[in-house]
C-alpha positions as CSV (number, residue, x, y, z in Angstrom):
1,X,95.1,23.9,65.0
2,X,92.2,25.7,64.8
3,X,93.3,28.3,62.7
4,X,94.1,25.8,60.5
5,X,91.1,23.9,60.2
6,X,89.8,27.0,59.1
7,X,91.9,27.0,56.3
8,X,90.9,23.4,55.5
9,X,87.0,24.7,55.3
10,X,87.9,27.4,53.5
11,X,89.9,25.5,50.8
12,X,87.0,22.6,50.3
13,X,84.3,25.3,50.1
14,X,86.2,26.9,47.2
15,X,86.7,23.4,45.7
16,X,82.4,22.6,46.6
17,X,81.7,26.1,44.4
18,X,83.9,25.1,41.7
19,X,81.6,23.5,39.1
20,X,82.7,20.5,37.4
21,X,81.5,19.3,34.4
22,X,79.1,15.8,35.1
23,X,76.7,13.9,32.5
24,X,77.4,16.3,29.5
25,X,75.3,16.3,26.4
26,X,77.3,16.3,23.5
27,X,76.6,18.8,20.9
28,X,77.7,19.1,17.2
29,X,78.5,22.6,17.6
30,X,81.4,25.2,18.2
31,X,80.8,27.0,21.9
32,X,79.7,30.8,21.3
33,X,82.4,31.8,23.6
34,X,82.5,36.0,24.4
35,X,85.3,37.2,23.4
36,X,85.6,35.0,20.2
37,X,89.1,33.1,20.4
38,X,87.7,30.1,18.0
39,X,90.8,29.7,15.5
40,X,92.7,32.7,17.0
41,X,96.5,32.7,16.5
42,X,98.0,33.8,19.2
43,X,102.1,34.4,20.2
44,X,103.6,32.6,23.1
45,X,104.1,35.7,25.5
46,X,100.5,36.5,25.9
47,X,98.4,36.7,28.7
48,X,95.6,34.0,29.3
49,X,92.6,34.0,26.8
50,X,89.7,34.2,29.3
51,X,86.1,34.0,28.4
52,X,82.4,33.2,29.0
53,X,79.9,31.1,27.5
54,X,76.8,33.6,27.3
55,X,73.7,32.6,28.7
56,X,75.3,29.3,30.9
57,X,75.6,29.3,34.4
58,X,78.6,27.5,34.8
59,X,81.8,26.6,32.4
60,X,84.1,23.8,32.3
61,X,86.6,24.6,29.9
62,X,90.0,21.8,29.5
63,X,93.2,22.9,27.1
64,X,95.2,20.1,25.9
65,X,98.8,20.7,24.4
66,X,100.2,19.0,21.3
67,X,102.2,17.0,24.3
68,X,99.3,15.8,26.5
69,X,99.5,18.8,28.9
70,X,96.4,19.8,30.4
71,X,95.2,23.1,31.9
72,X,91.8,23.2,33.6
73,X,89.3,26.2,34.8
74,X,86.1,26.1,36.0
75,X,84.2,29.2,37.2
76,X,80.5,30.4,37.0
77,X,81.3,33.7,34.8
78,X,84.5,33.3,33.1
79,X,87.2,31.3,32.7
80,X,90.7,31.7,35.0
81,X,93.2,30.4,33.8
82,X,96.4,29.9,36.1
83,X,99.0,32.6,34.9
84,X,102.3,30.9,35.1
85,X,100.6,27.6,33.9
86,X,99.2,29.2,31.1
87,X,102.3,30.4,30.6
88,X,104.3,26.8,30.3
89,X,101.0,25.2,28.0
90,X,102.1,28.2,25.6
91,X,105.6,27.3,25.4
92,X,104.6,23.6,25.1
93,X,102.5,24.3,22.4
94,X,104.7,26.8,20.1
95,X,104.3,26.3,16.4
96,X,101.4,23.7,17.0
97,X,97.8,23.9,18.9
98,X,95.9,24.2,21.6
99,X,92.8,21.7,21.4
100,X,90.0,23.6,23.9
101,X,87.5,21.8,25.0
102,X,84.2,23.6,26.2
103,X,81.7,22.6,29.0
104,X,78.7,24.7,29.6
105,X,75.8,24.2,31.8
106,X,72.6,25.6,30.9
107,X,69.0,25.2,33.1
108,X,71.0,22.2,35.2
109,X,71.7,20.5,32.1
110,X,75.9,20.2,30.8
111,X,76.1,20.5,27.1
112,X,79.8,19.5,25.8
113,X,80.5,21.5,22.6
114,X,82.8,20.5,19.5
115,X,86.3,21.0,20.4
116,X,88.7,24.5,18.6
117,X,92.0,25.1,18.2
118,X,93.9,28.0,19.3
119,X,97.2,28.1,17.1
120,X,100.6,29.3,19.1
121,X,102.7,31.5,16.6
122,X,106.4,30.5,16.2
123,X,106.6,34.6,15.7
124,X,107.3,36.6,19.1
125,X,105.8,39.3,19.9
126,X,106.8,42.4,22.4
127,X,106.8,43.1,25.8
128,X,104.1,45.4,25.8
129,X,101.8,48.3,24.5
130,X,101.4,51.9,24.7
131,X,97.6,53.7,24.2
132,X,95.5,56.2,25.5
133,X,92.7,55.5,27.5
134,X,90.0,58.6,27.3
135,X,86.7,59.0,28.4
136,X,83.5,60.3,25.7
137,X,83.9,63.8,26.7
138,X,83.9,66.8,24.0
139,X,84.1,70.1,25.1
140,X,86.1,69.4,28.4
141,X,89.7,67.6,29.2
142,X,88.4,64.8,30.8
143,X,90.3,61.8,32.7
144,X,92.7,60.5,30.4
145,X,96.4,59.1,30.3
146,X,98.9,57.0,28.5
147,X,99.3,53.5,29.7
148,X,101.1,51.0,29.3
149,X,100.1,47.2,29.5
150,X,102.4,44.0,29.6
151,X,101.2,41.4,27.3
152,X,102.5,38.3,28.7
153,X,100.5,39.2,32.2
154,X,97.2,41.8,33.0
155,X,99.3,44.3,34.5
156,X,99.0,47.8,33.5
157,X,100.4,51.2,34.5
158,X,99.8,54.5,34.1
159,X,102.8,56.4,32.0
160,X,101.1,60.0,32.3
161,X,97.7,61.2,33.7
162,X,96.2,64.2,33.4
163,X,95.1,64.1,36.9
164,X,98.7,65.7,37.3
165,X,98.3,69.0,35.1
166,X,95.2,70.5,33.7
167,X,95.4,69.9,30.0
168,X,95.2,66.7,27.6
169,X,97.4,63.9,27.1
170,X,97.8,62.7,23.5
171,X,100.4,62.0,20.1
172,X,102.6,59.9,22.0
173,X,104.9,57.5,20.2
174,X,107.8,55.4,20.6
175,X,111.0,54.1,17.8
176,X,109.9,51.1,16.7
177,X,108.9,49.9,20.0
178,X,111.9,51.7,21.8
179,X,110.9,52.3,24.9
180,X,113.9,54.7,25.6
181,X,113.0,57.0,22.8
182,X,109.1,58.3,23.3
183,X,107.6,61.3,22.9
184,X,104.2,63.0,23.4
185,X,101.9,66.1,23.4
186,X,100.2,68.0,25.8
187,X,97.6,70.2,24.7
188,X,95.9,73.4,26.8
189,X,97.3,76.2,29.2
190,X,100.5,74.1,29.8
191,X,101.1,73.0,26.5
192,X,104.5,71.2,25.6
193,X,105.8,68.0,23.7
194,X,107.5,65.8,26.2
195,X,110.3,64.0,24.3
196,X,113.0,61.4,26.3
197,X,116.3,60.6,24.5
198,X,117.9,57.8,25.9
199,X,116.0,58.0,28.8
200,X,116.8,61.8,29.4
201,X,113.2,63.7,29.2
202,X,113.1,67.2,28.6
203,X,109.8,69.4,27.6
204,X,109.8,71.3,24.1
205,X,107.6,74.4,22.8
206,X,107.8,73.1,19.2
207,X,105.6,76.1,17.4
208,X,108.0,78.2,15.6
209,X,107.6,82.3,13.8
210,X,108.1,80.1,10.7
211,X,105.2,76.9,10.6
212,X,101.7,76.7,11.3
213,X,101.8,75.4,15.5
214,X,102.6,72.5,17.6
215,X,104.1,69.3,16.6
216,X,101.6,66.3,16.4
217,X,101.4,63.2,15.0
218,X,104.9,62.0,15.5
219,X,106.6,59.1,13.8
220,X,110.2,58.2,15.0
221,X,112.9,58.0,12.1
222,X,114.8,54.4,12.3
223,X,117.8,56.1,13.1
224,X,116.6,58.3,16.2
225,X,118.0,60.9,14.8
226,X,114.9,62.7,13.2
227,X,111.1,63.0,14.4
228,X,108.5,63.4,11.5
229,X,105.2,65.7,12.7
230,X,102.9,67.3,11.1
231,X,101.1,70.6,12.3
232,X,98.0,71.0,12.4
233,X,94.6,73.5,12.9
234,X,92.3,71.2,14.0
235,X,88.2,71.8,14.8
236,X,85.3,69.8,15.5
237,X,81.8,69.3,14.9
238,X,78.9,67.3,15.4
239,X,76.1,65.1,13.4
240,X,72.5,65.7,12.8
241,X,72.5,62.3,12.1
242,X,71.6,59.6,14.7
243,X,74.4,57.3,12.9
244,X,77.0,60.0,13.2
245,X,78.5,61.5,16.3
246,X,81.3,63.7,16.0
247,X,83.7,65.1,13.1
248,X,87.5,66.3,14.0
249,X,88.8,67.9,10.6
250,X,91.9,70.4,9.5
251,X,91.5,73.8,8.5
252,X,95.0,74.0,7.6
253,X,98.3,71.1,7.8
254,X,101.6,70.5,7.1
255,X,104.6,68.3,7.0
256,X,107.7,68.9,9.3
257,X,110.6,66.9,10.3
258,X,112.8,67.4,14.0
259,X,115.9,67.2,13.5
260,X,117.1,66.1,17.2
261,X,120.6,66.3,16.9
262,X,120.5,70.0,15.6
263,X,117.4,70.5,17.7
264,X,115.9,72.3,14.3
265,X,112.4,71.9,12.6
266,X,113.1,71.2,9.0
267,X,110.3,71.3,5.9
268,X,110.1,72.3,2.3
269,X,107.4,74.1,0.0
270,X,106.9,71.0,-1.6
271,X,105.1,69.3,2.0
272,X,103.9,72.5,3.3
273,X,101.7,73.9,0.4
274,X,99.1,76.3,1.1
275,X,96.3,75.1,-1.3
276,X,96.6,71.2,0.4
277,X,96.2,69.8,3.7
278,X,99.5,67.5,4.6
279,X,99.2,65.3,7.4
280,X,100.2,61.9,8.7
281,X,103.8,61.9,8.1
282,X,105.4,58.3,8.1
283,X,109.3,57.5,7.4
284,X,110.2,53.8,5.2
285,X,112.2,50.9,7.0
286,X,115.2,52.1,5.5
287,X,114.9,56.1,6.8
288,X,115.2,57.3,3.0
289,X,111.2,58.0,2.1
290,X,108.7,60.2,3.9
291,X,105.1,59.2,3.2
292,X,102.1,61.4,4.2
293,X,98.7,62.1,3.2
294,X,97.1,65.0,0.9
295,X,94.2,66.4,-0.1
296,X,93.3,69.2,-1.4
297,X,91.5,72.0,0.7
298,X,87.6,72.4,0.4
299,X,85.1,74.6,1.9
300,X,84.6,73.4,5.7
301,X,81.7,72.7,6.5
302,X,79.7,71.9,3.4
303,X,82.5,70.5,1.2
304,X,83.8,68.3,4.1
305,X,82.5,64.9,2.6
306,X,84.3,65.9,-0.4
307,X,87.6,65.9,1.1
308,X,89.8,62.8,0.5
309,X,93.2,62.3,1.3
310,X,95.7,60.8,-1.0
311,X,99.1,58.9,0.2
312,X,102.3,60.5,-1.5
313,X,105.8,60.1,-0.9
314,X,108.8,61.9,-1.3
315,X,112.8,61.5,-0.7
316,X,114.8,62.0,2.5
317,X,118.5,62.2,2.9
318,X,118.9,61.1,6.7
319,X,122.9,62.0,6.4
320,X,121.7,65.8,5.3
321,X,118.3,65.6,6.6
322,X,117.6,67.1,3.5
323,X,113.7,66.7,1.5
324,X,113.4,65.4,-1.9
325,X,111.8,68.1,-4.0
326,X,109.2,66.2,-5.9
327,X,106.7,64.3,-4.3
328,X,105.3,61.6,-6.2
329,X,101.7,60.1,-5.5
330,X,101.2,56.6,-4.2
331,X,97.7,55.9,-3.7
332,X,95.0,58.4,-5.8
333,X,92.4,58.4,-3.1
334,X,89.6,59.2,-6.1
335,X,90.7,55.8,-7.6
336,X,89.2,54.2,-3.9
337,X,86.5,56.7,-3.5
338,X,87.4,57.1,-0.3
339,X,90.1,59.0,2.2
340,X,93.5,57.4,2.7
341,X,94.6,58.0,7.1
342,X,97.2,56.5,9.4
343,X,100.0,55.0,6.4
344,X,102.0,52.8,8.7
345,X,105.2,50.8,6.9
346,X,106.1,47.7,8.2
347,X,109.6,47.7,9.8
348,X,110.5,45.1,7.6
349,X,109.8,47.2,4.8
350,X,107.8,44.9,3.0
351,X,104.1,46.5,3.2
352,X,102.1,49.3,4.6
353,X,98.9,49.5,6.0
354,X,96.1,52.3,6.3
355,X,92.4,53.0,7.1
356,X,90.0,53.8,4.5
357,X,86.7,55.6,5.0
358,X,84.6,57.5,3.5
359,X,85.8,61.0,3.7
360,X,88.2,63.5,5.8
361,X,90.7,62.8,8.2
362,X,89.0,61.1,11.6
363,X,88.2,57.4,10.4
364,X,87.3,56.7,14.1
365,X,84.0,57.4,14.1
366,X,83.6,56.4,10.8
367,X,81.6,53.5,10.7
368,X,82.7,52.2,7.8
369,X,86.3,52.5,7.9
370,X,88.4,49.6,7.2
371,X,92.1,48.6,7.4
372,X,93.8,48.1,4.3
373,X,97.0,46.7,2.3
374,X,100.0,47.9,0.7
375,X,102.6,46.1,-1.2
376,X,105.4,48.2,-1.5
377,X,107.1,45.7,-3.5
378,X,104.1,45.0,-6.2
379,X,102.5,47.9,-5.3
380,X,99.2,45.8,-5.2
381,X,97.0,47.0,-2.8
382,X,93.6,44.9,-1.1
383,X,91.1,45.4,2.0
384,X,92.3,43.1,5.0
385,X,88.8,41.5,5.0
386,X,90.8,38.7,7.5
387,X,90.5,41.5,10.0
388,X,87.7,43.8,8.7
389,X,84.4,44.4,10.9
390,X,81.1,45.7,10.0
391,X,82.0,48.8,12.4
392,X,84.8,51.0,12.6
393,X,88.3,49.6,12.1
394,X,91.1,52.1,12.3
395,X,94.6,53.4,14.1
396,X,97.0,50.3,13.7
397,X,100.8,49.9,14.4
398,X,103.1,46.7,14.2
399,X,104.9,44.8,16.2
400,X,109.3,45.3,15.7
401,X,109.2,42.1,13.6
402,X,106.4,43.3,11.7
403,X,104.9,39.8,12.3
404,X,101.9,41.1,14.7
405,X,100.3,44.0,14.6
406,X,97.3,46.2,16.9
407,X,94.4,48.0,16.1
408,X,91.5,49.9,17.4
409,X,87.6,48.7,16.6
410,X,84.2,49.1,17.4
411,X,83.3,46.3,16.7
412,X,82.0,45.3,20.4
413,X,78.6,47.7,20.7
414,X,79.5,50.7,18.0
415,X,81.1,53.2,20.7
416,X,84.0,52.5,22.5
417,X,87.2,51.2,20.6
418,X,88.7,48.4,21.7
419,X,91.9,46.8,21.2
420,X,92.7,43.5,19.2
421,X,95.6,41.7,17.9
422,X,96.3,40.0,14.7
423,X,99.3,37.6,13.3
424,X,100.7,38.2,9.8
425,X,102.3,35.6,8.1
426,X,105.3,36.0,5.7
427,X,102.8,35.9,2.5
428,X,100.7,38.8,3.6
429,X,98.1,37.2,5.1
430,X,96.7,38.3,8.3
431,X,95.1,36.1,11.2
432,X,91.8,36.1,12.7
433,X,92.1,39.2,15.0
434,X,91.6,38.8,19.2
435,X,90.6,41.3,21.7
436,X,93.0,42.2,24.0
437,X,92.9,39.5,27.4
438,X,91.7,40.8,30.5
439,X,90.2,38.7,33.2
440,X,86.8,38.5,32.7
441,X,86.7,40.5,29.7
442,X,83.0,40.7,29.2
443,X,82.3,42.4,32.8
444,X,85.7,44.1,32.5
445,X,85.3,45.9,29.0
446,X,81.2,46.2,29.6
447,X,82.5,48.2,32.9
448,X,84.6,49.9,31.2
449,X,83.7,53.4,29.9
450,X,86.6,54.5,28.4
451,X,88.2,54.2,24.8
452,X,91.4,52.8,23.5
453,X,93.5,55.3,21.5
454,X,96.7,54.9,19.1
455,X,97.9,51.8,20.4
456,X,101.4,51.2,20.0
457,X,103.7,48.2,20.4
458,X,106.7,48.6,23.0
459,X,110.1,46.0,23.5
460,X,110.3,47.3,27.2
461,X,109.3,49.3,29.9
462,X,109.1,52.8,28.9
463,X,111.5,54.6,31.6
464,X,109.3,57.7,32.1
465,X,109.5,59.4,35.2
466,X,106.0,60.3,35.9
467,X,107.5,63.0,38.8
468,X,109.6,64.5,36.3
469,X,107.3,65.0,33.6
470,X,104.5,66.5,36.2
471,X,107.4,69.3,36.9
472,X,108.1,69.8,33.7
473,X,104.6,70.1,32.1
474,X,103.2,72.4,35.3
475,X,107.0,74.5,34.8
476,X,106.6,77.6,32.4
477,X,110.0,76.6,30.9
478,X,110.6,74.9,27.1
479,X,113.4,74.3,24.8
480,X,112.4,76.0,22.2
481,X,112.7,74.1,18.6
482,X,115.0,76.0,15.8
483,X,114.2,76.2,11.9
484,X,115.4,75.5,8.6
485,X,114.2,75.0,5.6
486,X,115.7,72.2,4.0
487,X,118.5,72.4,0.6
């Protein structure tokens, strides 16, 4: 009896603590809620939007379904939102909106702002994401990993960390969100690309006597059958300038495509020229283009803001795995003035997006690199100013129905990259971006001193055993990769 009287305390004390909202003023005003979900499309598997109300005390906040369903928090930070209610309100509320209703308290007095809408997409979207999370170290392989988050919930799990090897964690990638088929790099005295076939993970040394080093950048062909890298010698350098940090460029690149069936590295002289820097290699929705990015080399260091990549294309034969021999150009990046990175088609085949900044190959810190449109079908291209920040705004992917996709920004305080989410619609258009939920996001992401890097979108749980790949990265043994050049 006692013990549960206890209880009984306990549970009115939480109830005392819980502000309500009382005498509210109402103002003519949206709520400057942090992060900003005014207007936000959202999909129905997300987790719950919560928020503060900067500079109140205390927050009321009520969400009302197109049905009459009501979802209340209350809390003195943030909002906290029941999971598994939120849940239902989305599925109440698909194709229509949320009305939220914001309470704040400020110096004793409630203020009751103008109500917003949160729209709920009729467009699913995946289980999960991929990214890296690495800390702002240079010179030294500090903690990093690959993790993977679940959107309809705030859990997240570590895929690979480099707590288990000494080395760095990075170019991981999945086909089209298939969680069964990832790969990724390691970089540094046990150097290996990690790639899982159905599941079945086995550690490659992908440098070959005939191409330039390691297989990075990976993009999966729709098939499975095929792996498009590039290879890359890659430096790094810093600013004199107090608006510029750090540069990554190439002193040398080209184009190569795995062939995982064969297990044999194909190119061509056509992608792997000496006099250009390929990179960024990218197959079409239907497996039978290979876009990349060009430019022609310059004198590093002093030329470097005169380098600017252009997007080309050329044929693939995924029966023969056989190049095209002429390579056509796309985009002329001197026609934008700018350098073309990260071409990412949309699975549907319909558009591709990239980043545009100012020069080079390392838009992400580049403060004025944007995202950017593609229609492969008009061939029209535009800025995605819907999404677009004042800071940087770079590495993207889609979701598989190429109705959602992610991307990395500064946007928050100019140095760590974040994640957010945007819809796109079937015309083109893209939706007003939001940051990716955590629970209490301000404290959470202002705690947080780590970045978000190459997000990508997953339809599962990706089956990696993290035992298994500590054995084989720390194991001197690899499958080495074959070579061919291609017909």
């Amino acid at each position: 009896m006692k013990h549960l009287l206890h209880i009984g305390l306990a549970a009115l004390a939480i109830i005392a603590c819980s502000p309500r909202e009382h005498n509210a003023l109402q103002v003519q005003e949206l709520p400057a809620i942090a992060p900003d979900y005014v207007g936000v499309t959202i999909p129905a598997g997300i987790a719950p939007l919560d928020f503060s109300l900067p500079g109140a005390d205390a927050l009321d906040v009520q969400l009302q379904a197109p049905d009459g369903t009501v979802l209340r928090s209350s809390g003195r930070e943030a909002t906290r939102f029941h999971e598994k209610r939120w849940a239902r309100l989305l599925v109440k509320s698909v194709g229509g909106s949320l009305k939220v209703t914001v309470s704040g308290r400020f110096h004793g007095q409630w203020k009751r702002f103008q109500p917003f809408g949160i729209y709920v997409s009729k467009d699913a979207i995946d289980y999960g994401l991929t990214y890296r999370l690495i800390e702002p170290g240079y010179e030294v392989f500090s903690h990093m990993g690959i993790y993977e988050r679940e959107l309809s919930s705030f859990r997240e799990r570590p895929l690979l960390e480099n707590t288990q090897f000494d080395g760095c964690v990075n170019c991981h990638a999945s086909r089209q969100g298939k969680p069964e088929d990832f790969t990724l790099h390691i970089r540094g005295s046990h150097g290996a690309t990690l790639l899982s076939l159905d599941g079945q993970l086995d550690a490659y040394n992908t440098k070959t006597d005939s191409t330039l080093g390691f297989c990075v950048y990976p993009y999966w062909h729709p098939s499975g059958r095929y792996i498009a890298y590039s290879t890359n010698t890659t430096r790094q350098g810093f600013h004199a300038q107090k608006d510029k940090i750090i540069e990554v460029f190439d002193l040398a690149s080209d184009i190569q495509v795995y062939d995982v069936e064969k297990n044999q590295v194909i190119t061509a002289p056509q992608i792997k020229q000496s006099h250009l820097w390929e990179t960024f290699p990218v197959f079409s929705a239907d497996g039978k283009t290979l876009f990349f990015t060009s430019a022609a080399q310059v004198e590093i260091p002093g030329e470097l803001p005169q380098s600017r990549y252009s997007l080309m294309k050329v044929s693939f034969d995924p029966e023969t795995g056989t190049i095209g021999r002429d390579v056509e150009m796309v985009l002329d990046a001197a026609s934008f003035g700018g350098s073309i990175n990260f071409p990412r088609p949309s699975y549907d085949g319909k558009y591709l997006m990239f980043t545009l900044c100012d020069y080079g190959t390392f838009p992400i810190w580049h403060h004025e690199a944007d995202l950017w449109l593609l229609d492969l079908q008009t061939g029209e291209t535009r800025p995605l100013k819907e999404v677009n920040s004042t800071d940087t705004d770079s590495f993207h992917n889609w979701s598989s129905n190429s109705r959602w996709f992610v991307f990395s920004s500064r946007r928050g305080d100019g140095l760590f990259t974040r994640l957010y989410i945007a819809h796109f619609d079937e015309n083109g258009v893209a939706g007003k971006p939001f940051l990716l939920p955590q629970r209490n996001p301000v404290t959470y992401y202002e705690d947080l001193f780590r970045s978000y890097n190459v997000p990508e979108f997953v339809s599962g749980p990706v089956p990696l055993n993290k035992i298994r790949a500590q054995k084989l990265i720390n194991s001197p043994e690899r499958v080495p990769f074959g070579f061919r050049w291609s017909n």
